[in-house]
C-alpha positions in Angstrom: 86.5 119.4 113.1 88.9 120.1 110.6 87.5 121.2 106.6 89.1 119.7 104.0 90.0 116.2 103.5 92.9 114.9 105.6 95.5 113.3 103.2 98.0 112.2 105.6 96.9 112.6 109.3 100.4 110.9 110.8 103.5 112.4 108.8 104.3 108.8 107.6 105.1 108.1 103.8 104.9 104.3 102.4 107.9 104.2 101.0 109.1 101.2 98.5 109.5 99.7 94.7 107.7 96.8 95.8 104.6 96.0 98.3 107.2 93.7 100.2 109.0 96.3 100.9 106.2 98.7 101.5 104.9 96.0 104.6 108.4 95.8 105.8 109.1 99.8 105.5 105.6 99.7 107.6 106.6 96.9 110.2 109.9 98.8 110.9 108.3 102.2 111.3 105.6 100.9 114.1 108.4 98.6 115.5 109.8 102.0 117.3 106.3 103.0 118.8 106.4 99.4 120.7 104.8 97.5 117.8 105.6 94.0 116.7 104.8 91.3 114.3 105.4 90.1 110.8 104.4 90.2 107.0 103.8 87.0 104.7 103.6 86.6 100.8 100.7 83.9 99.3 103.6 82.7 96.8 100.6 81.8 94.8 98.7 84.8 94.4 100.9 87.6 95.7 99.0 88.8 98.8 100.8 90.5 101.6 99.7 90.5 104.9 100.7 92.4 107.7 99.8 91.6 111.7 101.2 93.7 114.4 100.2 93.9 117.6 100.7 96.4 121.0 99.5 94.8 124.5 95.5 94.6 123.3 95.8 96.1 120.2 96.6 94.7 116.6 96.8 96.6 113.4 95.7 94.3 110.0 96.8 95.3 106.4 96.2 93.6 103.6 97.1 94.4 100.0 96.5 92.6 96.4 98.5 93.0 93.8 98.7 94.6 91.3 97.3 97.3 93.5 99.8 98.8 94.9 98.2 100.3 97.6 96.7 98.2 100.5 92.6 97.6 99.7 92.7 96.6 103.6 93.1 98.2 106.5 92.2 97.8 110.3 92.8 98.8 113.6 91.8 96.6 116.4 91.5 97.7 120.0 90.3 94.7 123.2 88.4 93.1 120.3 86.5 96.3 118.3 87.2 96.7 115.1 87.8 100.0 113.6 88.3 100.1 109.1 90.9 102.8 108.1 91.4 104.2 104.8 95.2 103.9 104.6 98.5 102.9 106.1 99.1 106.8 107.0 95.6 106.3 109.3 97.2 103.1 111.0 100.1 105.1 111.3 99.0 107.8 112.8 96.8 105.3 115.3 100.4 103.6 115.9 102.3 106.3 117.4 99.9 106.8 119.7 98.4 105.3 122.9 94.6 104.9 123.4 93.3 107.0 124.9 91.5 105.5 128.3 90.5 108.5 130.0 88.5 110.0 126.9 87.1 106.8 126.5 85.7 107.0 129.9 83.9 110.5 129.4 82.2 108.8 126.2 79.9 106.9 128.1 76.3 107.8 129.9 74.9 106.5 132.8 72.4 103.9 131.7 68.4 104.6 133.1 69.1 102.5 136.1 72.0 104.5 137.5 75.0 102.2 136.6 77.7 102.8 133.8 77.9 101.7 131.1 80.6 98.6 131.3 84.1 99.6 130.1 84.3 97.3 128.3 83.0 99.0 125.7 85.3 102.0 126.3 87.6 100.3 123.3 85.6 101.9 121.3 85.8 105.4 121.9 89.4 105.3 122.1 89.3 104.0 118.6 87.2 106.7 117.4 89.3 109.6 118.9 91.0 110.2 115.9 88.1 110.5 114.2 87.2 113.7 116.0 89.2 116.1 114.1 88.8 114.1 110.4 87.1 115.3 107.3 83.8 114.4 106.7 85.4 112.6 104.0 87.6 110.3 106.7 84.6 109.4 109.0 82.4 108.2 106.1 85.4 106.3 104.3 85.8 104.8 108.4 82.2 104.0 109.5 80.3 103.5 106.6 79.1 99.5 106.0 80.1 98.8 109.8 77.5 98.1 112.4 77.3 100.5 115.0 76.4 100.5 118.6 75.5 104.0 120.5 74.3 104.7 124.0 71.1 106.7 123.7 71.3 110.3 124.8 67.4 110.4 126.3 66.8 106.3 127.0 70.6 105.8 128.0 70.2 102.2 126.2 72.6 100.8 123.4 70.9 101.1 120.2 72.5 99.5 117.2 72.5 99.8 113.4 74.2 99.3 110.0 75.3 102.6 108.5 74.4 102.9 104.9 76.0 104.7 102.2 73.2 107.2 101.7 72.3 110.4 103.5 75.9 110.4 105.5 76.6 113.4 106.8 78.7 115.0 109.7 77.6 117.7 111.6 79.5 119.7 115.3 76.8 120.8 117.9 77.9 124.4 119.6 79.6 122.5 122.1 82.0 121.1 119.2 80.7 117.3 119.8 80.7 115.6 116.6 77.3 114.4 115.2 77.3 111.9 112.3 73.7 111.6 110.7 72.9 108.4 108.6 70.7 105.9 107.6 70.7 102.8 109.2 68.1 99.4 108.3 66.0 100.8 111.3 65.6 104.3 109.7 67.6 107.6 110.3 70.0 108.7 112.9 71.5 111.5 114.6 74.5 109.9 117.0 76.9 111.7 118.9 80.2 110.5 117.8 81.7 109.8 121.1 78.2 108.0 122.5 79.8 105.3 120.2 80.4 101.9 122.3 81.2 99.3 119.5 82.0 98.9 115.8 81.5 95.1 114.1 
């Protein structure tokens, strides 16, 4: 893991006077990584909405003016749903392919011998990125979302909200990354990569 908070994790700038021409600027920067889609305007209200999508994946943003900054965005990956903090974080998640292979390694063999199905691989590959953020990045990512881990001892999905309080990230001595929160089922220490689904 990285220290210090990662302002711009892709290299991508959102660029333009207005937030139509920040969604479009957007649109035609994915569009060359094998993205496409569209923006709208609510002529009522001003909203902007952007939907692009890449075989199973679709990227969400959403912004409100008079912010000028999107106050939504996600990344969707084979139907799990991963909250990012900015456009730079879709970005980055844009110019690159999930990674299926990693995803594979995230999973343990459940008590009776079998897999875990993939899937929930999705999910991993969605949290890749995640691997070398701030601490600042994963909490601003994961918490409010429901969470569902395989168990390191039981090898059974256990699932649980993550709350605001007593977040913290943590890297074992093998480098896997540890997030420690409470949940509405008490507290948790969850490998990072034992994480299966996000809701």
């Amino acid at each position: 893991m990285t220290n210090g908070k990662v302002v711009n994790p892709s290299g991508y700038h959102s660029k333009g006077k207005t937030i139509k021409d920040k969604a479009n600027n957007f649109g035609k920067f994915i569009k060359e990584f094998g993205w496409t889609g569209s923006w709208k305007e609510e002529h009522e209200t001003g909203d902007v909405t952007l939907i692009a999508t890449r075989d199973n994946e679709r990227i969400e943003v959403y912004w409100n003016p008079p912010i000028p900054w999107p106050t939504e965005v996600f990344y969707f990956l084979a139907g799990n749903r991963l909250k990012l903090k900015n456009v730079s974080a879709a970005a980055k998640l844009a110019q690159e392919f999930p990674d299926a292979e990693r995803a594979r390694r995230g999973f343990r063999r459940r008590s009776n011998g079998m897999s875990a199905p993939l899937s929930s691989a999705p999910a991993i590959a969605l949290l890749g990125y995640l691997e070398d953020a701030s601490e600042d990045d994963i909490a601003s990512a994961l918490i409010g979302d429901t969470i569902t881990w395989t168990n390191s001892i039981s090898g059974e999905p256990e699932t649980d909200l993550i709350l605001p309080r007593q977040f913290k990230v943590t890297a074992n001595k093998d480098g896997r990354t540890i997030i420690h929160f409470c949940g509405n089922f008490g507290f948790h220490s969850v490998y990072l990569d034992a994480v299966v689904n996000i809701s």
